[in-house]
TORKE-49853 format. One line per field, with one value per residue: residue number from 1; z, x, y negated of N, C-alpha, C, O in turn. Coordinates in steps of 0.2 Angstrom, whole numbers, plus 5000, padded with zeros to 4 digits. Last residue first. Layout:
residues N
n (NUM;...)
nup (Z;...)
neast (X;...)
nnorth (Y;...)
caup (Z;...)
caeast (X;...)
canorth (Y;...)
cup (Z;...)
ceast (X;...)
cnorth (Y;...)
oup (Z;...)
oeast (X;...)
onorth (Y;...)
This chain:
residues 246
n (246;245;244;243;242;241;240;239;238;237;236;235;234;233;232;231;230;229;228;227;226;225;224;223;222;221;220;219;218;217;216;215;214;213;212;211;210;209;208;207;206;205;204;203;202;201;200;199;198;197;196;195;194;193;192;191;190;189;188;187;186;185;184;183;182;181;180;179;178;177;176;175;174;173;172;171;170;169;168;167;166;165;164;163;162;161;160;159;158;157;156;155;154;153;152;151;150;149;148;147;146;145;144;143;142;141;140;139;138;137;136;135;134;133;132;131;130;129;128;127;126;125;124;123;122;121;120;119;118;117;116;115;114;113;112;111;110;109;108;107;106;105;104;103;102;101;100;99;98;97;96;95;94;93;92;91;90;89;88;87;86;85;84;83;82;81;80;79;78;77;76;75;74;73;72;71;70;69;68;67;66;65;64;63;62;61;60;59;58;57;56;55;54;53;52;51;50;49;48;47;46;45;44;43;42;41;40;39;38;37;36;35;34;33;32;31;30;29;28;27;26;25;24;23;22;21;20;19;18;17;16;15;14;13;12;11;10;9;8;7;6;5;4;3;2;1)
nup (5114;5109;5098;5091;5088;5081;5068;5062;5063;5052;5041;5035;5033;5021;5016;5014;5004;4994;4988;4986;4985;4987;5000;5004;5005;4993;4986;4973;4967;4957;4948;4943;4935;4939;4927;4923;4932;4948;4957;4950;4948;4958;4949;4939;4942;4938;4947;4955;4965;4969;4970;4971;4961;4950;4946;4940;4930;4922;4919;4910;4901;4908;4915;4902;4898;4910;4908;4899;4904;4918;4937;4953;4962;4978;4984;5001;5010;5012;5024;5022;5007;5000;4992;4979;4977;4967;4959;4954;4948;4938;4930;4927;4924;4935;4944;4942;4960;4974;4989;4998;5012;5027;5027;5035;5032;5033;5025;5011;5009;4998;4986;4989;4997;5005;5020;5026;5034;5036;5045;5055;5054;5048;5047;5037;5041;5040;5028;5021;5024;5020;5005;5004;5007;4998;4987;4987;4990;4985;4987;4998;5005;5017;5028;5035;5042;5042;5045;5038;5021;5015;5016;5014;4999;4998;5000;4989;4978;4981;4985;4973;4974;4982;4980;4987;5002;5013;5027;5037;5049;5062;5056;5039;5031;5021;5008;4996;4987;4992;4990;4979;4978;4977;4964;4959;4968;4962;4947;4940;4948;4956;4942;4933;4931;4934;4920;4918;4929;4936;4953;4956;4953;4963;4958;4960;4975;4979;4968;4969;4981;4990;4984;4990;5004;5005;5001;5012;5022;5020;5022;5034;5032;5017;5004;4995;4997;4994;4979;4972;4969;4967;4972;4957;4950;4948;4933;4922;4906;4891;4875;4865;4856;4841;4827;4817;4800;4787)
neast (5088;5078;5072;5082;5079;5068;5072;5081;5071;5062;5069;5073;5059;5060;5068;5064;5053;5058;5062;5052;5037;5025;5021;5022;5011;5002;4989;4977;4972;4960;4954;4939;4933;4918;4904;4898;4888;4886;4877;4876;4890;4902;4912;4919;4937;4948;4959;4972;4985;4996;5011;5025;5031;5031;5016;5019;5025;5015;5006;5004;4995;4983;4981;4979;4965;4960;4958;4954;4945;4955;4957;4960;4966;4969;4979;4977;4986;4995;5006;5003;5011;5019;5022;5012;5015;5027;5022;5012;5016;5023;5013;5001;5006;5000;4989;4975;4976;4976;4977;4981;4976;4982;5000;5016;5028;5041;5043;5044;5046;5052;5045;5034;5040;5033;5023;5005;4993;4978;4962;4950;4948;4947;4942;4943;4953;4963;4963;4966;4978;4983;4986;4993;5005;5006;5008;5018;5028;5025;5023;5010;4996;4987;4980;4966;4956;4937;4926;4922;4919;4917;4928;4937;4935;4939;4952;4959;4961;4963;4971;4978;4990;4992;5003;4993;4985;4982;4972;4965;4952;4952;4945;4952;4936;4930;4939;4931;4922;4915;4925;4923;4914;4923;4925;4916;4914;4925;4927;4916;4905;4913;4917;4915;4919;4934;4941;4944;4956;4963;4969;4983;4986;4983;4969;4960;4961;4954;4942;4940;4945;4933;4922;4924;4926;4912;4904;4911;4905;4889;4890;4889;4878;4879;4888;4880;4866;4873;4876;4864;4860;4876;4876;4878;4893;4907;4912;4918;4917;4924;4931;4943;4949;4947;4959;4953;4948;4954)
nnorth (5062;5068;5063;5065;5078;5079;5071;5081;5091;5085;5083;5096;5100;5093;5096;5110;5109;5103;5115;5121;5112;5107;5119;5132;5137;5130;5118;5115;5103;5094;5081;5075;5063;5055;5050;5034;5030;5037;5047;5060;5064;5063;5073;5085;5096;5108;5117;5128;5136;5133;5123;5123;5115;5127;5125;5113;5115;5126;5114;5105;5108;5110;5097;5090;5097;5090;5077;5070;5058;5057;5057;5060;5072;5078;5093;5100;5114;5124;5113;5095;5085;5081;5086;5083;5070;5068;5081;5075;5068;5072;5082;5073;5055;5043;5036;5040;5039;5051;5060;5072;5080;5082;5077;5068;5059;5064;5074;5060;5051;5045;5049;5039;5022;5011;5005;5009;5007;5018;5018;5017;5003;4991;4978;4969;4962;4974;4978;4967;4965;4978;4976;4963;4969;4978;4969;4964;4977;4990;5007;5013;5022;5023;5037;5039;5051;5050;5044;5036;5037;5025;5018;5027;5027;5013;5012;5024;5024;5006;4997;4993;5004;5016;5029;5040;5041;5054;5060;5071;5075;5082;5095;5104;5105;5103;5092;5080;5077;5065;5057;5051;5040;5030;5030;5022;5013;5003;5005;5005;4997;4988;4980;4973;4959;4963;4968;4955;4951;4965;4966;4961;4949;4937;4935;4948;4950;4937;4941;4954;4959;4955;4958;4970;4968;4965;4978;4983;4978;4979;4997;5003;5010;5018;5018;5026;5020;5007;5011;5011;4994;4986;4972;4958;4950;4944;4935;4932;4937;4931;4926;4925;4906;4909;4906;4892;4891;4880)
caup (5116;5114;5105;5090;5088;5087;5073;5065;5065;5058;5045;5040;5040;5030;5016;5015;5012;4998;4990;4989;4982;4983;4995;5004;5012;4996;4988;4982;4966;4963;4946;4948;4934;4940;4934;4919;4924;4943;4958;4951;4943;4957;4955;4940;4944;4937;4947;4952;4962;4971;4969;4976;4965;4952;4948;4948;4934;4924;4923;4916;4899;4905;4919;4906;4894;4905;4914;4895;4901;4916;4930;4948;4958;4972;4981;4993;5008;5012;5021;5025;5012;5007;4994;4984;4982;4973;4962;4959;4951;4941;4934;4932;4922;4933;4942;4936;4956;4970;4981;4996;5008;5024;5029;5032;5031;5037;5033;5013;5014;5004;4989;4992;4989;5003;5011;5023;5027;5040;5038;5052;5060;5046;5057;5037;5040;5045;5032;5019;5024;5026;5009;5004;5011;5005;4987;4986;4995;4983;4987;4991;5003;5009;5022;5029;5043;5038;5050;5042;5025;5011;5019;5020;5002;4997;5004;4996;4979;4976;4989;4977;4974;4982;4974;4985;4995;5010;5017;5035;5039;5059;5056;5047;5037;5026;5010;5002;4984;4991;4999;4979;4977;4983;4970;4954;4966;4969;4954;4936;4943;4958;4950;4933;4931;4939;4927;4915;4929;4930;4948;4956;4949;4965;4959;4954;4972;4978;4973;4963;4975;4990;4984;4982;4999;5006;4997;5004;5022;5020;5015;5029;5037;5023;5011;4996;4998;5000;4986;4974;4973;4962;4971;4961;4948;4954;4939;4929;4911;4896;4881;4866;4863;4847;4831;4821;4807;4790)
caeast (5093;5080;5069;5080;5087;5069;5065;5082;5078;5060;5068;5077;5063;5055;5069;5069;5050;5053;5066;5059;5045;5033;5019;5027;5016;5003;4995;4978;4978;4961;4960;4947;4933;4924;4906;4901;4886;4887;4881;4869;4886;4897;4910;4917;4928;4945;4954;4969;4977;4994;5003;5021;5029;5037;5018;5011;5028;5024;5005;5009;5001;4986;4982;4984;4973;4959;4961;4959;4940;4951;4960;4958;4968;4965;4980;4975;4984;4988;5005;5004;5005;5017;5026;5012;5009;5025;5031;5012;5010;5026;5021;5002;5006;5005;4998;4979;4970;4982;4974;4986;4975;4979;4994;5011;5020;5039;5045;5043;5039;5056;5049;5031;5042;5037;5025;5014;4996;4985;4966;4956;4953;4945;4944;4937;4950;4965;4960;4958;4975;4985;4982;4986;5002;5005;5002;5013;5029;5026;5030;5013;5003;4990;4985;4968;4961;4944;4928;4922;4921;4910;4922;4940;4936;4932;4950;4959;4955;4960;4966;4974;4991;4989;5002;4997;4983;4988;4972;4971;4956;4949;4943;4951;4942;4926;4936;4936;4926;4910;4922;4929;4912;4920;4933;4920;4909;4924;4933;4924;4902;4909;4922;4913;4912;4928;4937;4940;4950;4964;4965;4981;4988;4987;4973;4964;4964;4965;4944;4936;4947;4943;4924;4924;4930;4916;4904;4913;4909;4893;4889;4898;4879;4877;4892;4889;4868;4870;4881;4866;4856;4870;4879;4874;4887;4906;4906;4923;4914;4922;4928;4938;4950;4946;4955;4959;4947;4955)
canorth (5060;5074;5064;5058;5075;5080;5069;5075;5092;5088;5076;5091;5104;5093;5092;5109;5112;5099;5110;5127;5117;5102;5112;5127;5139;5136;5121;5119;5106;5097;5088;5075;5068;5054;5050;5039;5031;5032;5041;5058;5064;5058;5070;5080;5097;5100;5116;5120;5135;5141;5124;5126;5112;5125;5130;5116;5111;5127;5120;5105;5104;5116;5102;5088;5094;5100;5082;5073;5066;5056;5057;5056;5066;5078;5085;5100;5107;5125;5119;5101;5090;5075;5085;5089;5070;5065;5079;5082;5066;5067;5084;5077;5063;5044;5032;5040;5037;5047;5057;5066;5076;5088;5077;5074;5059;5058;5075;5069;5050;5042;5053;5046;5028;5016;5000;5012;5003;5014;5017;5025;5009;4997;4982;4972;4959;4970;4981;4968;4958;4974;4979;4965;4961;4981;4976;4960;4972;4986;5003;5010;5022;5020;5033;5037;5046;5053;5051;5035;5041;5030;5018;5024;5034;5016;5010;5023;5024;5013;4999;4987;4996;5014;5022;5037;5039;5049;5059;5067;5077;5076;5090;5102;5105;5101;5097;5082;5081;5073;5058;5056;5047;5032;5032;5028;5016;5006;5004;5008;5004;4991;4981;4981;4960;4962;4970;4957;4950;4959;4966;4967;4952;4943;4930;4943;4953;4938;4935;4948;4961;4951;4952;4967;4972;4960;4972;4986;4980;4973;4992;5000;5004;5016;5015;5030;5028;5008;5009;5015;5000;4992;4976;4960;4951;4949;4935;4933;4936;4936;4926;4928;4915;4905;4909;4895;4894;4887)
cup (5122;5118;5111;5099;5094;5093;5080;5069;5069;5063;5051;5045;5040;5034;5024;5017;5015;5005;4995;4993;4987;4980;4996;4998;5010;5002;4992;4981;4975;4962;4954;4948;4938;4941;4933;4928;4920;4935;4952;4955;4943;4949;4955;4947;4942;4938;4943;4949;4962;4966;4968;4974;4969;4959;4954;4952;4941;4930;4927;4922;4906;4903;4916;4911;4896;4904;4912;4901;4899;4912;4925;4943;4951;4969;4976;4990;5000;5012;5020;5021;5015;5010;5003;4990;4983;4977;4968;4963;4956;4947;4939;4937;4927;4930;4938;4936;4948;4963;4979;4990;5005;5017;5024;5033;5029;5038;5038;5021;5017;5010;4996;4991;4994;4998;5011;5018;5028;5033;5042;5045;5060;5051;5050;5045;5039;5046;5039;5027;5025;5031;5014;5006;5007;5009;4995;4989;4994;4988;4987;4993;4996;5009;5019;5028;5038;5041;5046;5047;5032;5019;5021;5021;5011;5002;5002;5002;4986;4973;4987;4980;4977;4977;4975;4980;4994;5004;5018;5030;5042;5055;5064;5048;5034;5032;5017;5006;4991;4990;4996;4985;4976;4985;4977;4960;4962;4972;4957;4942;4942;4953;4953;4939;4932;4937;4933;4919;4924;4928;4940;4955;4951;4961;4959;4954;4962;4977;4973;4965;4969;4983;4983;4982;4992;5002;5000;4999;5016;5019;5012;5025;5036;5027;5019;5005;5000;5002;4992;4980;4976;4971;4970;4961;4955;4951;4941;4933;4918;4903;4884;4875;4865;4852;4837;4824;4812;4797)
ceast (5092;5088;5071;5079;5086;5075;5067;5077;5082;5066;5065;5077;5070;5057;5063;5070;5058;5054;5063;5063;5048;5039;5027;5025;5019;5008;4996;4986;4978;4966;4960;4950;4941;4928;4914;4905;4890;4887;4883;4872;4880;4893;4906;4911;4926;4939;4954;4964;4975;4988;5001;5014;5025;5035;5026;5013;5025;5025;5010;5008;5006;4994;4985;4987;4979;4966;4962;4961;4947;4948;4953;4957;4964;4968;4974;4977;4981;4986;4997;5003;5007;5011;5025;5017;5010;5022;5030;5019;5012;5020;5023;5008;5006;5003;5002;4985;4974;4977;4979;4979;4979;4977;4991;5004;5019;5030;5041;5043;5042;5052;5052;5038;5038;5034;5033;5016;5003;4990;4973;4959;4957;4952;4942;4936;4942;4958;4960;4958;4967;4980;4979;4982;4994;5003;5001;5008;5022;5024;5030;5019;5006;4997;4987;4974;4965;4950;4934;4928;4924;4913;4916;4933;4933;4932;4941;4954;4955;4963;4962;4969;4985;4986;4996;4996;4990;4983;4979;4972;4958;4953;4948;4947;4948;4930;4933;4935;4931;4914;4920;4926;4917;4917;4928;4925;4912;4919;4927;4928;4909;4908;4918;4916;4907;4921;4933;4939;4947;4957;4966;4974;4987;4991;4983;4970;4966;4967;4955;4941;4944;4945;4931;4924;4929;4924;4908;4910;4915;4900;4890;4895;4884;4878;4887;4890;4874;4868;4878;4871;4860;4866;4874;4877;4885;4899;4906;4919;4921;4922;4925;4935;4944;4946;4952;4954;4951;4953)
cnorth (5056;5069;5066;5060;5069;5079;5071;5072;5085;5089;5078;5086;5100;5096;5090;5103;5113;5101;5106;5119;5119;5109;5108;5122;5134;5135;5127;5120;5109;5103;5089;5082;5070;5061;5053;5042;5036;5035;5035;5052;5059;5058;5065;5078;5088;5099;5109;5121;5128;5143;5132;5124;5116;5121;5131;5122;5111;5122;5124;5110;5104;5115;5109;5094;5097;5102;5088;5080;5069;5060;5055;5053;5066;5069;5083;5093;5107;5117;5120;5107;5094;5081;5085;5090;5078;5066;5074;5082;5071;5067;5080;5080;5067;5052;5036;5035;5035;5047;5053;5066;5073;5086;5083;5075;5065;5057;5069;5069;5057;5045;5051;5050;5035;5021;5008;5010;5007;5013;5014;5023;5014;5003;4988;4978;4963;4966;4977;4972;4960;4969;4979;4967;4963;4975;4975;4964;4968;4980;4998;5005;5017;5019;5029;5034;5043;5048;5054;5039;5040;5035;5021;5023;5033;5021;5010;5020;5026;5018;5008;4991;4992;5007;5019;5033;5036;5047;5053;5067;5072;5079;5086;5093;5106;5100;5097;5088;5084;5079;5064;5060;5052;5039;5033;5032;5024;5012;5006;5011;5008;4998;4986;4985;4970;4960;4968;4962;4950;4957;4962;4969;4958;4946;4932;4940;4952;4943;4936;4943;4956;4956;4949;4959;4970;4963;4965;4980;4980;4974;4986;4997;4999;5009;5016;5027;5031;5017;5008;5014;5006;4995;4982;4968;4956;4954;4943;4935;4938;4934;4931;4926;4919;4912;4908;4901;4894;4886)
oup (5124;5123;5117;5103;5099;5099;5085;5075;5074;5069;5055;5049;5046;5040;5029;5021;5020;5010;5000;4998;4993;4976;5000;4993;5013;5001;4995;4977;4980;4958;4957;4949;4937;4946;4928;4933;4916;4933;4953;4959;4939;4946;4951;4949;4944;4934;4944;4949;4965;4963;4965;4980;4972;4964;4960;4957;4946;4935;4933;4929;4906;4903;4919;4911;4895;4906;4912;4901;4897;4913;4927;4943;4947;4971;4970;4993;4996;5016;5023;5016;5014;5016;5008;4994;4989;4982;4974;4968;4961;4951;4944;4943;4932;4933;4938;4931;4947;4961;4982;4987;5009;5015;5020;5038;5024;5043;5043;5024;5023;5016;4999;4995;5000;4996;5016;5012;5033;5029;5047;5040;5062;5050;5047;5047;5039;5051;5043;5031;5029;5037;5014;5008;5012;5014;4997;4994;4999;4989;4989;4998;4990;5011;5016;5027;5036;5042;5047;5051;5032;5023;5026;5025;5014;5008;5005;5007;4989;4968;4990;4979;4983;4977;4970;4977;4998;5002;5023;5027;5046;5057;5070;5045;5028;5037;5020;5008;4990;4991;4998;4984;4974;4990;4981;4958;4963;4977;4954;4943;4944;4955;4953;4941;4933;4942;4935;4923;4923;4925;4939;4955;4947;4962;4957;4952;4959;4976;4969;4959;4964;4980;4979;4978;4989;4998;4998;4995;5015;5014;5006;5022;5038;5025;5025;5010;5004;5008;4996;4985;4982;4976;4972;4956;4959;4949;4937;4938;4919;4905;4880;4879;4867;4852;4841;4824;4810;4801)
oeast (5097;5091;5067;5083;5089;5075;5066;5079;5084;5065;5063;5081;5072;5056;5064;5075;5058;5056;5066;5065;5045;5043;5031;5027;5017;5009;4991;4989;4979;4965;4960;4947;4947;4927;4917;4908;4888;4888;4881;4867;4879;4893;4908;4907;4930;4936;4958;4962;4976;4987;5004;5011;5021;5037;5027;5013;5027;5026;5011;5009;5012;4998;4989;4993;4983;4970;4968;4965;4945;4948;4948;4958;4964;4969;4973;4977;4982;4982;4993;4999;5012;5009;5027;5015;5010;5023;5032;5020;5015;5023;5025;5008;5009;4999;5007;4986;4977;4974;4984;4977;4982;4974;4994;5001;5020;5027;5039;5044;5042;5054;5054;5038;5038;5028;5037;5014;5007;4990;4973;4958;4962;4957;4936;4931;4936;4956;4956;4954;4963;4978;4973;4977;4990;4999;4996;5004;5018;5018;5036;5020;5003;5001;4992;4973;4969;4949;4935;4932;4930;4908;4912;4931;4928;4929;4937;4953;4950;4966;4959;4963;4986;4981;4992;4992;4993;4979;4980;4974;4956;4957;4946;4947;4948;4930;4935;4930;4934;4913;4923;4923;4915;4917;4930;4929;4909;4920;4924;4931;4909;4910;4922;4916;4902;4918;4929;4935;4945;4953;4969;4974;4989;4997;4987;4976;4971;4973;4960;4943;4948;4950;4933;4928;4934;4927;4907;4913;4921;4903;4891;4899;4883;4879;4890;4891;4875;4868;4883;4870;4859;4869;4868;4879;4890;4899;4904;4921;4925;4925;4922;4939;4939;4945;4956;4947;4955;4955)
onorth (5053;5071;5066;5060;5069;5079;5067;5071;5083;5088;5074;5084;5100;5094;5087;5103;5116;5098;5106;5117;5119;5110;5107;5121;5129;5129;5129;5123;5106;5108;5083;5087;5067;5064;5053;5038;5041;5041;5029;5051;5054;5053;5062;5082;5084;5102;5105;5127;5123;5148;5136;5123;5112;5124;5133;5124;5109;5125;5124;5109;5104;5120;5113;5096;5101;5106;5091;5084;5074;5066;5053;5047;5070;5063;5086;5087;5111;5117;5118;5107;5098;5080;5087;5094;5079;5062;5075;5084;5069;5064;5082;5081;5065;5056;5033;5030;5030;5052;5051;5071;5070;5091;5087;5074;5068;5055;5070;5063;5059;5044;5056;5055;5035;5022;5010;5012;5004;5017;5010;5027;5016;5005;4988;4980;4961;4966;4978;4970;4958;4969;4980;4966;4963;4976;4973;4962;4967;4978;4996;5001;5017;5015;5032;5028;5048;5042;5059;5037;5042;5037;5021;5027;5036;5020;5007;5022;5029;5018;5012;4991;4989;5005;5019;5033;5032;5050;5049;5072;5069;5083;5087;5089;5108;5096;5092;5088;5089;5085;5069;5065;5057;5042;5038;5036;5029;5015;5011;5017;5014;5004;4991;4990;4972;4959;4972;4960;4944;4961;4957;4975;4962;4948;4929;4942;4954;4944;4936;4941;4956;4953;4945;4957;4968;4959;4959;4978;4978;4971;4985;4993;4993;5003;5016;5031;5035;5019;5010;5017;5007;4997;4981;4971;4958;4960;4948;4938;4942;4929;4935;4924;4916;4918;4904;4902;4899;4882)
C-alpha cells in the first residue's frame, strides 16, 4: 500500500508584476519590501499562510491596492479606517498606491498590531496610524471619511462595525467577492437600520489584475450606525470635552 505523500507547494515570493510599478510609482521598493515581510514574518506569525505567498502580489497586495481608484475625491485630506486589519490589507497598499490619504489600521489583536507597527515603522509610512481595538470600543473615538474592511465578516456585521466609525455622509467600501450582489440584497434591512442611504457593487482594477476586486460601497447619511451610534458619539464627545475643560 502507497501512503499518501504530502502535497507540495511553492514558498517562493517570485518576481514583482510589471504592473505595480503603475499602482506604486516611486513607492515601489517600498511594497516590495512589504511583500517580502508578509512572505517572511508575516508567515511565520500566522498572518499569512504560506500557500499564499507564491500569489502575494496578484490576490493580496495588487487586489487591495487598486481600492485607491474607488476612494472618493473629497475631502481633501481623506481619512480611511481599515478595519480588522490583521496583516495590513488592505490598508497598507491603499497607504502606498495613496500617499495623500490618512490611514487607520485598525485591529484587536495584540500579535497583529506588533506587526503592524513593525512594517510601518520600518517602511516611515507617515500617513498610516496603528490602533490595537474593537471598531465597537472606536465609536466617538475614530471618526473618518472612509472605513474599508477586506471580507472579515457578512455585510450586517461589517456594516455594524465600519458604519459606525464614519463621519456623517461618509462611505464604507468593502471588498468582497463574485457573491457581493447577494450579500448586499440579503442585508439590506440591516443597511438600512445602520443609517446607509445608498449602496452600490462596482469592480476595480479591471485593466490591474487578472481577477479584479469587486467592492460594496455603502454611503451613509446624517447618522452613520444608527439612532444609536450617533448617540454613543455624542457621548464620548461630552466627555472629551469634560476632559478638556478640567
Amino acid at each position: 500500500m502507497v501512503e499518501d505523500q504530502p502535497e507540495e507547494f511553492s514558498t517562493e515570493l517570485g518576481e514583482t508584476p510589471a504592473v505595480a510599478a503603475e499602482l506604486f510609482g516611486d513607492r515601489l521598493p517600498l511594497a516590495e519590501r512589504y511583500a517580502e515581510l508578509l512572505a517572511d514574518a508575516g508567515v511565520k506569525r500566522g498572518l499569512i499562510g504560506p500557500r499564499e505567498v507564491p500569489r502575494l502580489w496578484e490576490r493580496h497586495i495588487l487586489n487591495c491596492a487598486v481600492l485607491g481608484e474607488a476612494l472618493p475625491e473629497k475631502p481633501s485630506p481623506l481619512s480611511l479606517c481599515d478595519v480588522g486589519s490583521g496583516a495590513g490589507l488592505p490598508g497598507i497598499p491603499v497607504a502606498l498606491a495613496r500617499p495623500d490619504v490618512q490611514i487607520t489600521l485598525l485591529e484587536p489583536l495584540l500579535r497583529r498590531t506588533n506587526f503592524l507597527e513593525e512594517v510601518v515603522r520600518e517602511l516611515r509610512l507617515d500617513n498610516v496610524t496603528v490602533v490595537r481595538g474593537r471598531a465597537e470600543e472606536m465609536v466617538g473615538k475614530v471618526q473618518v471619511d472612509v472605513v474599508t474592511a477586506r471580507a472579515v465578516a457578512p455585510m450586517d456585521r461589517l456594516a455594524g462595525w465600519g458604519l459606525p466609525l464614519l463621519r456623517p455622509y461618509g462611505q464604507m467600501l468593502a471588498l468582497k467577492g463574485d457573491s457581493a450582489e447577494q450579500e448586499v440584497a440579503e442585508h439590506r434591512a440591516a443597511l438600512l437600520k445602520l443609517g446607509a442611504v445608498e449602496w452600490s457593487v462596482e469592480v476595480v482594477g479591471a485593466d490591474v489584475v487578472s481577477t479584479p476586486t469587486h467592492v460594496v460601497r455603502v454611503m451613509a447619511g446624517e447618522s452613520p450606525g444608527g439612532v444609536k451610534s450617533a448617540a454613543r458619539r455624542a457621548k464620548a464627545a461630552r466627555a472629551s470635552r469634560n476632559r478638556r475643560n478640567r
